[in-house]
Structures are given as structure tokens and as C-alpha cells.
C-alpha positions as CSV (number, residue, x, y, z in Angstrom):
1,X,83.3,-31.1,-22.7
2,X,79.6,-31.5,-23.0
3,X,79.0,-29.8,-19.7
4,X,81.5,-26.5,-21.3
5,X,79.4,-26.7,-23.9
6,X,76.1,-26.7,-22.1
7,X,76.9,-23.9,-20.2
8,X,78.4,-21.7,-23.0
9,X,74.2,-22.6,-24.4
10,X,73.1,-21.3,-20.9
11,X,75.0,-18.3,-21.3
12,X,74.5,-17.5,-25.0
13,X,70.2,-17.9,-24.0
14,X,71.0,-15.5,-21.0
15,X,73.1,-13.1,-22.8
16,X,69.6,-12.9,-25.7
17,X,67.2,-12.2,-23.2
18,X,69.1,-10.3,-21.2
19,X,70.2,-7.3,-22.7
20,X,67.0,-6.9,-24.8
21,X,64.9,-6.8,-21.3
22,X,67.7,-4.3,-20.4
23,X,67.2,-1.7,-23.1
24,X,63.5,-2.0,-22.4
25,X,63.5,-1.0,-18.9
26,X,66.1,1.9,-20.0
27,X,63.9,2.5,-22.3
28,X,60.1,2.7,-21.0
29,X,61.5,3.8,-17.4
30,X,64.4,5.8,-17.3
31,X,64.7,7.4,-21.2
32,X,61.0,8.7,-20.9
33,X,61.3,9.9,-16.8
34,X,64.4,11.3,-16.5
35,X,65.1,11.4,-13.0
36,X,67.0,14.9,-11.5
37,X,67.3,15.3,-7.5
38,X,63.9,14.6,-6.4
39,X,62.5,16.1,-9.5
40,X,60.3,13.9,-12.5
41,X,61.2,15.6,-15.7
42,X,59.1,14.2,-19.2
43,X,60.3,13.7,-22.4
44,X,57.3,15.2,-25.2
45,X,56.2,12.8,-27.0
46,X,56.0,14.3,-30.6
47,X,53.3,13.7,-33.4
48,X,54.3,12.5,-36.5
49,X,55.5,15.7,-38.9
50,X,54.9,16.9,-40.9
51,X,51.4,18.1,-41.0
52,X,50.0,16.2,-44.1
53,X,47.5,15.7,-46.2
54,X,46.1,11.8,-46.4
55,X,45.9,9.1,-49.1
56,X,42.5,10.3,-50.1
57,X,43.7,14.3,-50.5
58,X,41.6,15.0,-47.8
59,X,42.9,16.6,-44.4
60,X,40.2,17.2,-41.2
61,X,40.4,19.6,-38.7
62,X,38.3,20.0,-35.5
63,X,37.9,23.0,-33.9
64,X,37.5,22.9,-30.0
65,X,36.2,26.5,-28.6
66,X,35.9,27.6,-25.4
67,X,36.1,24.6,-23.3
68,X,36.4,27.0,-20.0
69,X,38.2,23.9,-17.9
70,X,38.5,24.2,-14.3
71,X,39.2,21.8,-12.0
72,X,37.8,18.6,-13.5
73,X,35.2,16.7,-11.4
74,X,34.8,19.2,-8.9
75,X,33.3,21.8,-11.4
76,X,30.2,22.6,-12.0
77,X,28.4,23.0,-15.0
78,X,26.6,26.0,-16.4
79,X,23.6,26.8,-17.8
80,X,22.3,23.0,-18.3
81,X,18.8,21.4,-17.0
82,X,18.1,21.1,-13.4
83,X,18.1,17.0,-14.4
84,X,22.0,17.1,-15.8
85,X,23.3,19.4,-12.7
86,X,23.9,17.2,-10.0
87,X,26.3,15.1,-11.9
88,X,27.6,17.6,-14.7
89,X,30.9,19.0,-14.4
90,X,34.1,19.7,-16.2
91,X,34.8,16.0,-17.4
92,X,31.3,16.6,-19.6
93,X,33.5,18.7,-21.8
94,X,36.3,15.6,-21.9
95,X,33.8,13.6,-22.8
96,X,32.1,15.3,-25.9
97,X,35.3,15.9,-26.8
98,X,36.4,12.6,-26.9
99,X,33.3,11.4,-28.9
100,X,34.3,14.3,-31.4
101,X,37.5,12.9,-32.0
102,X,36.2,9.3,-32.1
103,X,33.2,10.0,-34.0
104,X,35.1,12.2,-37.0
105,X,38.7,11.0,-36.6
106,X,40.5,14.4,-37.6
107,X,43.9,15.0,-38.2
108,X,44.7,17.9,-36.4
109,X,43.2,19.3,-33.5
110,X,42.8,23.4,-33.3
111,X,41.8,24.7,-29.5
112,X,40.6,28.6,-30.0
113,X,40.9,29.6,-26.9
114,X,39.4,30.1,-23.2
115,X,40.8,26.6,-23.1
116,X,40.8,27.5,-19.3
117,X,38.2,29.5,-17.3
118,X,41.3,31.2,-15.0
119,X,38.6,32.4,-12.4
120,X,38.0,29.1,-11.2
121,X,40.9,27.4,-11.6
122,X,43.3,26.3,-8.3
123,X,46.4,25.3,-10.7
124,X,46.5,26.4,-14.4
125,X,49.3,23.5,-15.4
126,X,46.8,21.2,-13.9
127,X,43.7,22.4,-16.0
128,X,45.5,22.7,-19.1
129,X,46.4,19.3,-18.4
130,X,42.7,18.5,-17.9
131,X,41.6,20.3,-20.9
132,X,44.2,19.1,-23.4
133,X,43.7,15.6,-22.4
134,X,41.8,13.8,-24.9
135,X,44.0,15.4,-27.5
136,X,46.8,14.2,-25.7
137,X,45.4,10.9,-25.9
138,X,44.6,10.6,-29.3
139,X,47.9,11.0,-30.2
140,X,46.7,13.3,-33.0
141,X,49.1,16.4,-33.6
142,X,46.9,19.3,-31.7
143,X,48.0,23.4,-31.2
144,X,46.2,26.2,-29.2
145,X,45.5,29.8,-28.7
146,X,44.8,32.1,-26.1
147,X,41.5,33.5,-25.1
148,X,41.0,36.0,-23.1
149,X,40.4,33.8,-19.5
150,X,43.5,31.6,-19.6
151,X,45.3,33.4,-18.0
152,X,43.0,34.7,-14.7
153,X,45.1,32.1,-12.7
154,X,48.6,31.1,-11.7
155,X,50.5,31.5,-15.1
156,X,51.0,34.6,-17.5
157,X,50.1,34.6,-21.0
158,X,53.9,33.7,-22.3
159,X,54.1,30.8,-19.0
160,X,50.5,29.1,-20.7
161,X,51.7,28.8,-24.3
162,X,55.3,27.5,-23.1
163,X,53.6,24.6,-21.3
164,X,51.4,24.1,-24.1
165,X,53.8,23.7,-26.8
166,X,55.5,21.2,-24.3
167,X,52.6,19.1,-24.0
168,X,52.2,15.9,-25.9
169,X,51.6,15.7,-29.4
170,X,51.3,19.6,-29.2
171,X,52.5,21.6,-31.8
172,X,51.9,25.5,-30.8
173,X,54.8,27.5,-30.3
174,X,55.4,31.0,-28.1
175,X,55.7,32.9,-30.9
176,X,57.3,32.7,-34.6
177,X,60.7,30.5,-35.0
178,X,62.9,32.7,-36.5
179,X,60.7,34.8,-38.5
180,X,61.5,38.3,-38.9
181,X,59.8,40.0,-36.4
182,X,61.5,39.8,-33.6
183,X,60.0,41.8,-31.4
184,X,55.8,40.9,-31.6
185,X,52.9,41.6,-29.4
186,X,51.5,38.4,-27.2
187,X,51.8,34.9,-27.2
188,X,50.6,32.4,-30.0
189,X,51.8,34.0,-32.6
190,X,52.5,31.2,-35.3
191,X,52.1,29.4,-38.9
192,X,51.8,25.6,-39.4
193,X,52.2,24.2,-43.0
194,X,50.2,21.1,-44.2
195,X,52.1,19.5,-47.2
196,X,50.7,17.3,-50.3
197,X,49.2,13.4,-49.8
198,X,51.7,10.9,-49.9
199,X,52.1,9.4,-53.2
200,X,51.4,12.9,-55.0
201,X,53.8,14.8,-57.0
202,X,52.9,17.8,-54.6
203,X,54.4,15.2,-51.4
204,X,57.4,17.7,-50.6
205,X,55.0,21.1,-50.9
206,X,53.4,23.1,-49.0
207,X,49.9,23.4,-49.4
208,X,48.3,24.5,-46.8
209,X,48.8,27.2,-44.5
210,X,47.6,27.3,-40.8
211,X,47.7,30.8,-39.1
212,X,47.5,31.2,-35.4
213,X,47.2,34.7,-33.8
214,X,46.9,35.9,-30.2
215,X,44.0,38.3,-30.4
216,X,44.9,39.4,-26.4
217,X,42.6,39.9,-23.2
218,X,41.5,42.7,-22.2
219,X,42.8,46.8,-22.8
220,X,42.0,49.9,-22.0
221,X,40.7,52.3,-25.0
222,X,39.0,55.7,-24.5
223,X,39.0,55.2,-20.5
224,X,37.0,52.3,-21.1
225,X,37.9,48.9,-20.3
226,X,37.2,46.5,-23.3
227,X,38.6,43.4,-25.6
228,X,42.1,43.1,-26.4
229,X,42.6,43.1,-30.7
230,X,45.5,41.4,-33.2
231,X,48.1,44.3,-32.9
232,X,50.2,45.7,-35.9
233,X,53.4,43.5,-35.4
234,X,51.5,40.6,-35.3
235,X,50.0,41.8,-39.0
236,X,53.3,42.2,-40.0
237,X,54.6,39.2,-39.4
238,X,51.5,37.6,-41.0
239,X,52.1,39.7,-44.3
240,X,55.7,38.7,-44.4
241,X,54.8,34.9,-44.3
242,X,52.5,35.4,-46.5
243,X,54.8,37.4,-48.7
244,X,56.7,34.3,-48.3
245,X,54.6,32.3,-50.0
246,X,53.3,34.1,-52.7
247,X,57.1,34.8,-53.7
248,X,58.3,31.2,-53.4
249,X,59.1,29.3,-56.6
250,X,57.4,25.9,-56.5
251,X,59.8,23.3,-58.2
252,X,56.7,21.4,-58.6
253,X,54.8,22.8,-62.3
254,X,51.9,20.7,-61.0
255,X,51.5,23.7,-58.3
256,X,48.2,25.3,-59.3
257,X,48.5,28.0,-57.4
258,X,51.1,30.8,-56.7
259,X,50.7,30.3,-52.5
260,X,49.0,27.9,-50.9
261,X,45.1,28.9,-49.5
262,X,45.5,29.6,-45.6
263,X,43.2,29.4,-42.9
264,X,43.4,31.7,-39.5
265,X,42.5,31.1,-36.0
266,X,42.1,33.3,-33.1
267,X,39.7,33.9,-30.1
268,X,38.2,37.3,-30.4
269,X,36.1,38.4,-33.2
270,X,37.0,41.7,-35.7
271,X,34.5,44.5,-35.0
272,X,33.0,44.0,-38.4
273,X,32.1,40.4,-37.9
274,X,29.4,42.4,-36.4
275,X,27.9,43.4,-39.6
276,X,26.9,40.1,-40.5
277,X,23.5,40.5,-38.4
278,X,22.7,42.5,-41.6
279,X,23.6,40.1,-44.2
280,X,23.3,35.9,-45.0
281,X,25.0,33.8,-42.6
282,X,24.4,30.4,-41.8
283,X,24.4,29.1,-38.1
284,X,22.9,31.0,-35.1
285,X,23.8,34.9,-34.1
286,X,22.2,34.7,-31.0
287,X,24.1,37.1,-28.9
288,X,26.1,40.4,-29.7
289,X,29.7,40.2,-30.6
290,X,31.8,40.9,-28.1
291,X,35.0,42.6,-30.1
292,X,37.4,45.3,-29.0
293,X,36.2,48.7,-29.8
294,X,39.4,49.5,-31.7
295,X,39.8,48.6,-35.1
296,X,43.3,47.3,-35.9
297,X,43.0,46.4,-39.1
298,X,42.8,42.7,-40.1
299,X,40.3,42.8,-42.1
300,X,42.1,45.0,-44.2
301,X,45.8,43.2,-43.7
302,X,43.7,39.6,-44.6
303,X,41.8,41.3,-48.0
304,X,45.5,42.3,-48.9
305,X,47.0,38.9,-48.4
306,X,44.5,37.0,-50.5
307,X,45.2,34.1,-49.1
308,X,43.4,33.2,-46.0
309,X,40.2,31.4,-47.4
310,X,38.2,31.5,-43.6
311,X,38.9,32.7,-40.2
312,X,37.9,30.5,-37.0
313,X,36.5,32.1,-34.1
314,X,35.3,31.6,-30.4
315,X,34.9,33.9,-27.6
316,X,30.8,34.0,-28.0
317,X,29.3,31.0,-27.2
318,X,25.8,31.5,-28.5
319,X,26.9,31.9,-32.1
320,X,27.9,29.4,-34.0
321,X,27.5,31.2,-37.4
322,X,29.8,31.6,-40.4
323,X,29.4,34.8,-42.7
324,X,31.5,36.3,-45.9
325,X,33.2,39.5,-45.2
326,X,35.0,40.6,-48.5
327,X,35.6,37.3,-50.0
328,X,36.7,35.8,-46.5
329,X,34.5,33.6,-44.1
330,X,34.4,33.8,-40.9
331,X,33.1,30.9,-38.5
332,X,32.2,30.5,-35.1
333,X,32.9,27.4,-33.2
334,X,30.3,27.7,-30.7
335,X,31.2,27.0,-27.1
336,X,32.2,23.4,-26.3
337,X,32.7,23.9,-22.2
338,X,30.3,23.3,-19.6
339,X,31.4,25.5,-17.4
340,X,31.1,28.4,-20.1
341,X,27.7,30.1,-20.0
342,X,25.4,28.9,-22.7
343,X,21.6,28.6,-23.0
344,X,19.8,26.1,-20.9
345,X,18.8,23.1,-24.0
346,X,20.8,24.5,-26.4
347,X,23.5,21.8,-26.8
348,X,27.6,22.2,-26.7
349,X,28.8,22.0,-30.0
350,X,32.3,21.8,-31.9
351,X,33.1,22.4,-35.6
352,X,34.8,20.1,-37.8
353,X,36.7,22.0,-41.3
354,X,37.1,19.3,-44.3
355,X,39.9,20.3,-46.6
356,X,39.6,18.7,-50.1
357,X,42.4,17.8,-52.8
358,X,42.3,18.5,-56.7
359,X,42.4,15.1,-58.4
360,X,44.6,14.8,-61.3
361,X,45.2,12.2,-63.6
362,X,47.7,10.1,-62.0
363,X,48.2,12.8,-58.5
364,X,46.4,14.2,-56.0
365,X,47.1,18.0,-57.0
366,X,46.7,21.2,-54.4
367,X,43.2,22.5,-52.6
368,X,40.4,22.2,-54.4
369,X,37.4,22.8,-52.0
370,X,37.4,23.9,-48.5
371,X,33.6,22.6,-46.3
372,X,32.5,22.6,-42.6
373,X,30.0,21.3,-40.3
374,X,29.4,21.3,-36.8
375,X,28.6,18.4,-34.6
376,X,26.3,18.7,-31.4
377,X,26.7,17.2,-27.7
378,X,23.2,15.1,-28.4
379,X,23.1,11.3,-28.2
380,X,23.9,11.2,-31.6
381,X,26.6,14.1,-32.5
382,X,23.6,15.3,-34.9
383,X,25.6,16.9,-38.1
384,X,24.2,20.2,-39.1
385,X,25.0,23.5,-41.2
386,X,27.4,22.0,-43.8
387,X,28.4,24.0,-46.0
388,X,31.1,25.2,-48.7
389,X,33.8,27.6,-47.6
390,X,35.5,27.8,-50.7
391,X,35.9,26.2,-54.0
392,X,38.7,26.3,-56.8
């Protein structure tokens, strides 16, 4: 009897340890690597959603532009001292952006483009891969646009932004879900919405709108071979969301605001960011803007919206400057690659947008104040140019 009984114990410990292992091993080694034929398919691992702001009303974003990855290691670096040659190469960029993430702990990640320099690149998958890899490891939710180099290797423009909006923790998509425009130009053509602290009566609201456009390649205008521009279906799309908006009734009366403030991202500049050479700016205009010579009409489709607060740029490396163009700022993230061109002793650099909350009595409220500041590749990350965007 006592030996029945012993063994039932035997068992029952068994049977406890067992099956728990079991589901582990499912779990870590078959649920995340699906196994068909020879192939190794991935499950994405997702970010947690949505895109909020934190307990202390404040949400971060760092803005990564033009990291121009190649093939890791084996890439050189441009434009740098004859000292930081030998051993520079394309994991410099990994690891400034790294210390970015470490050193201001954002949360949310926006890449503007030429996140691959497609001239140099053997495999584009494996670049992106390269390039979107400290993101990736942070965990921290992350999305992407197109410049106009991605795509000078082994994947079109619509084959990049699929695999990016499958990597981990990504969020981009293709192109709207289910929007109303149906049939719209390029790739990356998509709104994120940041909703209100935990806590806060504004917890189940929109607040804050992210706009992500592709602003194209290259195109042919007049015979001449230039930049590629935001094209009128895209604009379209962007009035109707925010149309969207603006028409919505919050069921919150705490809303202080009809639509939420929005900011935009995209890789090449408007023609009249130009312009700013002849008025205040703050930053560096150091080279001249490279912008298609047609003019689409953002500027004008943006003024009419009245929501988008700042725009967030890349494409020219040697400015890093933000300027108001009709009530709107637009800012330069100044190029973060090594293998992009740059100035020799002029350091990489990355921009960091703080978005601030409206305290209420007992509630964090909606926007209130919208700064930025870039951060330089020096031993120290030296913080300079902060400034305010916009304030209620």
C-alpha cells in the first residue's frame, strides 16, 4: 500500500514538472520558429499598443535620419578623420544609435529615411536588418520611411516597407489600412495615433497624430532628372484623416481641442524649405536643399489642415536646422550614418522631439507644448539647440 502510494507521489511530481517544461519548449522553440519544409518562418514580435502617452504626460520621440547602412563591418565610413578610418564602419552608426536610445530612453522610434545606402548594399533584407537593429532590441515600438537610396538594391520600394512593417516591434505599414484612398502613390503612406497617459480622463483618446508620407526617389520633370515629391493622392488621403479628426466628437468634454496636434515625417524637403536661408532658423543650413523642382503642394494642403504642429526631415545631412514656414516648423534631423557623406569633424547627430501634457487639476489633459533637441556622436551626446516647437 505504501509502495502504491509512493509511486502515485512519484507520478503526481512527474506529471508537475513535466508538462510545464513541455509548454516551454513548445513555446520558446517551436511557437516562435515555426518550422515549414526546410524553411525558418518568425513569428513578429509586437510592441505594446497602443502608442501612449506616459505617467508623467510626456511622450519622446527620436528621430534617426539617414543612417545609409550597408553591409555592417565591412563598410566603410565617410567623411571622418584619417585617425577614425581604419576601424570606422557601418556598426559606428549601431552604436551611436544605441547610446541614443540608452542615453534619452524614447518611446517611439521614427527612421526618416535612406535607412539603407542601396549602392553598396549586397542584400537589402540583410541591411535593413542591420540598420533596424538596435530598435529591434530595445523593444521600443519603432516605424520608417523611405528615402530615396533604399531601394538602389535587391528589393522595390513596396518589397522594403513590407519587410519593415514585419520586423520586430515595427509598426509602419505599406500604405493606409482601410482608408479611403485606395489607389495612392508610393509606399509608407500611413498615420499612427498616440492616446492620453494612463490614469487620465483623456486614457481612451486620441491625442496625438503621427503622419508618415513617402516623399519618392527620383523623377523626371522638364527633361531633367530630379527629386521625387508627396504626390496628390497621398495629400488626399492626409486631408481626409485629418478631416477625420477635426469632425470626430470627443466623448471626453475634458478634450481641449477639436483634433488632436499632428506631427509629419518624410525624407525629402518641400522646395520652400529653401527660403529659410532668408529668414531665422536655428541649427546649421550648411548645404543647399536638395528638393524636387516641382511643387506639389504641401505646404499649401498642411496650412489647410491646421493641424500638423512640425514636419521632420532628412535627406541633407549638413543641415540640421528647424525653421517656421506659415505657422509650421520644419526640422532637420541631420545625418546619423557613417557611410553618408558629412563633413570631416562635424559629428553625426540625431534629434530627439519631447511632447508635453496639459496638467489639470486631478488629469493629465491633451498637448500642451511640443520641444526638441538634438544630441551629437561626441563622448558625451552633447545636447544642443533646444527649443520650443509649439505651445498651447
Amino acid at each position: 500500500m505504501a509502495s502504491t502510494q509512493e509511486n502515485s507521489l512519484h507520478f503526481f511530481v512527474f506529471y508537475l514538472f513535466f508538462i510545464p517544461t513541455i509548454l516551454y519548449l513548445f513555446h520558446t522553440l517551436i511557437f516562435h520558429k515555426l518550422i515549414i519544409g526546410n524553411e525558418q518562418i518568425r513569428i513578429k514580435r509586437n510592441p505594446n499598443l497602443p502608442l501612449r502617452f506616459n505617467y508623467d504626460g510626456t511622450f519622446k520621440i527620436l528621430q534617426i535620419a539617414d543612417m545609409h547602412y550597408a553591409n555592417g563591418k565591412m563598410t566603410r565610413c565617410k567623411d571622418v578623420l584619417a585617425s577614425e578610418f581604419e576601424y570606422c564602419s557601418d556598426l559606428n552608426t549601431t552604436l551611436f544609435v544605441k547610446r541614443m536610445i540608452e542615453a534619452e530612453r524614447p518611446d517611439f522610434i521614427a527612421f526618416t529615411g535612406d535607412n539603407i545606402f542601396g549602392q553598396s548594399t549586397a542584400d537589402a533584407a540583410e541591411s535593413l536588418v542591420g540598420a533596424f537593429g538596435p530598435a529591434m532590441h530595445s523593444k521600443l515600438p519603432w516605424a520608417a520611411v523611405l528615402g530615396n537610396h533604399d531601394q538602389e538594391s535587391t528589393m522595390t520600394r513596396e518589397e522594403l516597407m513590407s519587410f519593415i512593417s514585419l520586423m520586430d516591434y515595427s509598426v509602419s505599414q505599406v500604405n493606409p489600412l482601410g482608408g479611403v484612398v485606395s489607389d495612392i502613390d508610393g509606399f509608407g503612406n500611413y498615420n499612427l495615433e498616440v492616446y492620453g497617459a494612463p490614469g487620465s480622463n483623456l486614457f481612451n483618446t486620441s491625442i496625438l497624430n503621427l503622419f508618415f508620407l513617402d516623399s519618392g526617389d527620383r523623377a523626371i520633370v522638364d527633361g531633367r532628372r530630379g527629386y521625387g515629391w508627396i504626390k496628390e493622392s497621398q495629400l488626399q488621403w492626409l486631408r481626409s484623416i485629418s478631416e477625420n479628426f477635426q469632425d470626430q466628437d470627443h466623448d471626453n468634454p475634458l478634450a481641449s481641442i477639436s483634433a488632436p496636434p499632428a506631427l509629419a515625417f518624410f525624407h525629402i524637403p518641400i522646395p520652400e524649405v529653401r527660403d529659410l536661408w532668408y529668414k531665422q532658423y536655428v541649427g546649421q543650413y550648411q548645404e543647399a536643399v536638395a528638393c524636387s523642382s516641382y511643387n506639389s503642394g504641401v505646404l499649401k494642403t498642411l496650412v489647410s489642415m491646421g493641424d500638423v504642429k512640425a514636419v521632420f526631415l532628412g535627406h541633407d545631412h549638413l543641415n540640421d536646422f528647424c525653421g517656421v514656414i506659415e505657422g509650421i516648423w520644419f526640422c532637420y534631423g541631420g545625418g546619423s550614418g557613417y557611410h553618408a557623406y558629412a563633413r570631416i569633424g562635424w559629428q553625426r547627430r540625431a534629434r530627439v522631439i519631447s511632447v508635453e501634457l496639459d496638467k489639470g487639476k486631478n488629469s493629465w489633459l491633451s498637448v500642451r507644448r511640443i520641444k526638441t533637441w538634438k544630441r551629437l556622436d561626441d563622448s558625451i551626446l552633447s545636447k544642443i539647440d533646444e527649443q520650443i516647437l509649439w505651445d498651447l
